[in-house]
C-alpha positions in Angstrom: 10.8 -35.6 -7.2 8.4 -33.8 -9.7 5.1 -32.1 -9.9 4.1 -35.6 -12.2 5.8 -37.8 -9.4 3.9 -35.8 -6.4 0.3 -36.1 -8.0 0.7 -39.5 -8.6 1.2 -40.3 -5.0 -2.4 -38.9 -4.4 -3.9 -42.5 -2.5 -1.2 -44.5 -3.3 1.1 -43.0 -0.9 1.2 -40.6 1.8 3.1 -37.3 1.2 5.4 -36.0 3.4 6.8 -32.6 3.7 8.8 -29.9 5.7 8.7 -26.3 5.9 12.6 -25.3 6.5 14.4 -21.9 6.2 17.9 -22.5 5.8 20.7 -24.6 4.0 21.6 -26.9 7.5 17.9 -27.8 8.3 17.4 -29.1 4.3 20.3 -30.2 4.4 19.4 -32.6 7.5 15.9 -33.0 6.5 17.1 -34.0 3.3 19.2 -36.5 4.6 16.4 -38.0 6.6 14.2 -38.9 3.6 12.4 -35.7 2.9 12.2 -34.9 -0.8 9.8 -32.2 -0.5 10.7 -29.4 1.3 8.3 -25.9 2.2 10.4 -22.6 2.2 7.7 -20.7 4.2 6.8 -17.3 5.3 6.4 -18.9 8.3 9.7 -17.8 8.4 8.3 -14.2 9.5 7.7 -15.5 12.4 9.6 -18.4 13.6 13.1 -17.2 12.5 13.1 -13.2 12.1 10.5 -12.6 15.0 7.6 -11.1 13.9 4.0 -11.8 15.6 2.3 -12.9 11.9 3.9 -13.5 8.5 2.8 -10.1 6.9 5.8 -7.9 7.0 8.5 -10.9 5.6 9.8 -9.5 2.0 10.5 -11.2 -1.5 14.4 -10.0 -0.8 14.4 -12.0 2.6 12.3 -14.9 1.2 14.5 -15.1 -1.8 18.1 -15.6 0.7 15.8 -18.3 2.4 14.5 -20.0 -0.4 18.2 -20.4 -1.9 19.7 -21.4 1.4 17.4 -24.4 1.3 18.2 -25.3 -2.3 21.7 -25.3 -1.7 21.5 -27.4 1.3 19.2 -29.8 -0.5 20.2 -29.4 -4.0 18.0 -32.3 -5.3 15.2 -32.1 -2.9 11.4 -30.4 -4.9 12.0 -26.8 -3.0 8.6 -24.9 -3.3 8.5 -20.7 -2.2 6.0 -19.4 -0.3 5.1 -16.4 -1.9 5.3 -13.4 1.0 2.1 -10.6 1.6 1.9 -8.4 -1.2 4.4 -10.2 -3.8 1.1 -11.5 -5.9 -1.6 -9.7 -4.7 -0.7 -6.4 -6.9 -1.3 -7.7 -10.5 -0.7 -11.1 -12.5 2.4 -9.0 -14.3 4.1 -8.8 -10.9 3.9 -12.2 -9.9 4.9 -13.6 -12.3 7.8 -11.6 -11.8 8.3 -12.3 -8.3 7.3 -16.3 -8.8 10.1 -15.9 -11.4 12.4 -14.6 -9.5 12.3 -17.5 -7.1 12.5 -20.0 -9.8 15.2 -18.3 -11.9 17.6 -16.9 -9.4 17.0 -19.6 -6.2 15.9 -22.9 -7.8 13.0 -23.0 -6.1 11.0 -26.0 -8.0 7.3 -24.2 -7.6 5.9 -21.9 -5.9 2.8 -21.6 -3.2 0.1 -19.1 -2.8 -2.8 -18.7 -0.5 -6.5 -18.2 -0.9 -9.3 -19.0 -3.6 -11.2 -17.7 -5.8 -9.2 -14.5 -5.8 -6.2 -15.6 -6.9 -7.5 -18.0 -10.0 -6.4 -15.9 -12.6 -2.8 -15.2 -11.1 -2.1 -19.4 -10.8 -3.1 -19.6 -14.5 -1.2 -17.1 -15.6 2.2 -18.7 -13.7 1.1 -22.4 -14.6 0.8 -21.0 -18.6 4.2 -19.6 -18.2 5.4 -22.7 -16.6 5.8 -22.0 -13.1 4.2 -24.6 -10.8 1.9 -23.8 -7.9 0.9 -25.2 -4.9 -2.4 -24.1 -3.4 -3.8 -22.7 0.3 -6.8 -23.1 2.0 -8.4 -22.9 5.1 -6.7 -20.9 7.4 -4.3 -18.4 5.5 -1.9 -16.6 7.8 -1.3 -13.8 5.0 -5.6 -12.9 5.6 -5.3 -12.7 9.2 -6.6 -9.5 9.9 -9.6 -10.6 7.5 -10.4 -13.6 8.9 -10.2 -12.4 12.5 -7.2 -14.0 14.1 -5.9 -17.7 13.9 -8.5 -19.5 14.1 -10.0 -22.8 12.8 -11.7 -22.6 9.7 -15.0 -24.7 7.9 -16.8 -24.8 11.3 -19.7 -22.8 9.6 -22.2 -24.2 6.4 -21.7 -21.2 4.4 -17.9 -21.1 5.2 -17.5 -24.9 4.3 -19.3 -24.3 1.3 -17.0 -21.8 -0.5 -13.8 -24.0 1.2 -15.2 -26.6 -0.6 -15.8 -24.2 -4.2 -11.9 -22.7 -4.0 -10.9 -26.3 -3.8 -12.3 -27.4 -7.3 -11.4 -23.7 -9.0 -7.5 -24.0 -7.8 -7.8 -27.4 -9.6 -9.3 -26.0 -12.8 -7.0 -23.3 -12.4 -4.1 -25.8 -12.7 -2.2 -26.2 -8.9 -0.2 -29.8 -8.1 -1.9 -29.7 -4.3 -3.2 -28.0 -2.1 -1.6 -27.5 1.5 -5.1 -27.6 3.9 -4.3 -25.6 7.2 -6.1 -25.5 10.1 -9.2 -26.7 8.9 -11.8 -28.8 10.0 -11.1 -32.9 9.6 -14.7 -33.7 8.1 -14.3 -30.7 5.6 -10.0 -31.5 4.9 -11.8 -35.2 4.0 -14.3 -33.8 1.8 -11.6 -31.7 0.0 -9.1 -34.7 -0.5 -11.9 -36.8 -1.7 -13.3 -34.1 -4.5 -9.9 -33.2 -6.0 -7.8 -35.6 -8.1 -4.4 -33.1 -6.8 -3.0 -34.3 -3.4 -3.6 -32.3 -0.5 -1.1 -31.6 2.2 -2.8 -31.4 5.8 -1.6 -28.9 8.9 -3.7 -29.0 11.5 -6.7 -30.8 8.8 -6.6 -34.2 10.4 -6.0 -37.5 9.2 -7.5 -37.9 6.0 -5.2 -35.6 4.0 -2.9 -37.4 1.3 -0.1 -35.9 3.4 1.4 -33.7 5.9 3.4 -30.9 6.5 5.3 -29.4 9.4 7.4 -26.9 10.8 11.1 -27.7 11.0 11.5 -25.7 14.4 8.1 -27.6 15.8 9.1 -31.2 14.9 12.3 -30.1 16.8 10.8 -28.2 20.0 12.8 -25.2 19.4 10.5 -22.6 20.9 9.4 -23.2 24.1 6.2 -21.1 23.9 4.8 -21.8 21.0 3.2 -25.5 20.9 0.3 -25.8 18.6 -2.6 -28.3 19.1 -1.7 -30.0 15.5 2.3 -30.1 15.8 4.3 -32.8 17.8 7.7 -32.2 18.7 9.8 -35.3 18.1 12.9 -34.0 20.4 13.0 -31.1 23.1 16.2 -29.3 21.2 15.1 -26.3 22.5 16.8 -27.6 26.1 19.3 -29.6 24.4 20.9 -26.2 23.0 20.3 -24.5 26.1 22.3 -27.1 28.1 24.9 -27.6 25.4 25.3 -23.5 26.1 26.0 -23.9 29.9 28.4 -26.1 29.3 30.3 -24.1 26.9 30.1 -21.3 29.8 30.9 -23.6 32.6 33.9 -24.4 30.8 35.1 -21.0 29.6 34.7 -19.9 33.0 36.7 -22.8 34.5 39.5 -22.4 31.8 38.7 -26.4 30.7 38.4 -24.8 27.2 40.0 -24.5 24.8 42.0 -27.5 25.6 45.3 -28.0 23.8 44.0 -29.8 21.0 42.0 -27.1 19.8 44.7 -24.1 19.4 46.9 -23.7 16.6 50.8 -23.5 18.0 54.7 -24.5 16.8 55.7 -28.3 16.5 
């Protein structure tokens, strides 16, 4: 898979990607067919805790985007670029969307928002780092945009949606992940851009779609989004697999004499 391979797919065939964290999720997701794999900063808050994905750093986004690459070595790994890492000038991020290609293999990179950041994705795209754009809702301008919430409900607000669509594609991005947006606008954005769009929480008419690792699995419990599906309840699964192991500590059925090390 390749930025060439992936914008060819736009209306031919539907895209399908996973946001993943660590080498034994790509490895499985991998495994299962998916050749395009989302290092988030999600990862803020679905592996490290926090309530948004503002306070996740380059240094802990760099250890996940590499633990992904080495558990899918030859899947198209693309970093999300963390709050802050970009922002500052076009000098440091390129530096930091460097860093991620250069020292983790990460195959591109993503950024969020529009108009703003159009200079920054030409700069990286002239130095030959690939980028993946983010509208609609953007988790990093949460404070801005007043909370997670749906986004293109308004005229005015569909209007520039629709503007930052066309300048990331002048500005040179591969596709655009569409979160949490409207379907009618997500369809008017996948039908004015020749680059593929991505869909979470968009609807139906995106060229693809992208979900959470932890969410397709149902590892947390109290976190179920209106656009996710959970394909399995892991979440109990572990749980039970966990009283077992106690049950059987506690009844001295384990370890069992095949699994200590003793004499012939």
């Amino acid at each position: 898979m390749n930025v060439r391979k992936i914008k060819a797919m736009k209306g031919k065939e539907r895209i399908v990607m996973v946001t993943a964290y660590d080498a034994p999720s790509a490895r499985i997701a991998w495994d299962a067919g998916i050749k395009i794999i989302l290092v988030g900063d999600s990862a803020a808050n679905t592996v490290l805790g926090y309530s948004n994905t503002l306070p996740v750093t380059m240094e802990e986004m760099m250890t996940f985007v590499a633990a992904v690459k080495r558990g899918a070595p030859d899947a198209f790994v693309i970093a999300d670029m963390p709050f802050l890492s970009y922002q500052v000038s076009e000098e440091e991020a390129l530096k930091n969307a460097g860093k991620f290609v250069k020292e983790c293999g990460a195959d591109a990179v993503k950024l969020e928002g529009g108009r703003e950041i159009v200079g920054i994705i030409r700069k990286l795209v002239d130095f030959g780092i690939p980028v993946m754009g983010h509208l609609g809702f953007t988790p990093q301008y949460v404070h801005t945009i007043g909370g997670y919430r749906v986004r293109g409900k308004e005229r005015e607000e569909k209007e520039r949606i629709l503007e930052d669509a066309q300048l990331l594609e002048e500005a040179g991005v591969f596709a655009l992940v569409l979160e949490m947006m409207m379907e009618d606008l997500a369809k008017l954005v996948t039908e004015q851009v020749s680059v593929p769009t991505i869909g979470i929480g968009s609807g139906r008419y995106c060229d693809g779609q992208v979900l959470v690792w932890h969410d397709i699995m149902g590892i947390n419990p109290d976190f179920k989004p209106r656009f996710a599906k959970s394909y399995v309840n892991l979440y109990e699964i572990c749980v039970e697999a966990i009283k077992q192991f106690i049950d059987e500590v506690r009844k001295g059925d384990f370890p069992e004499e095949k699994h200590v090390f003793k004499e012939k």
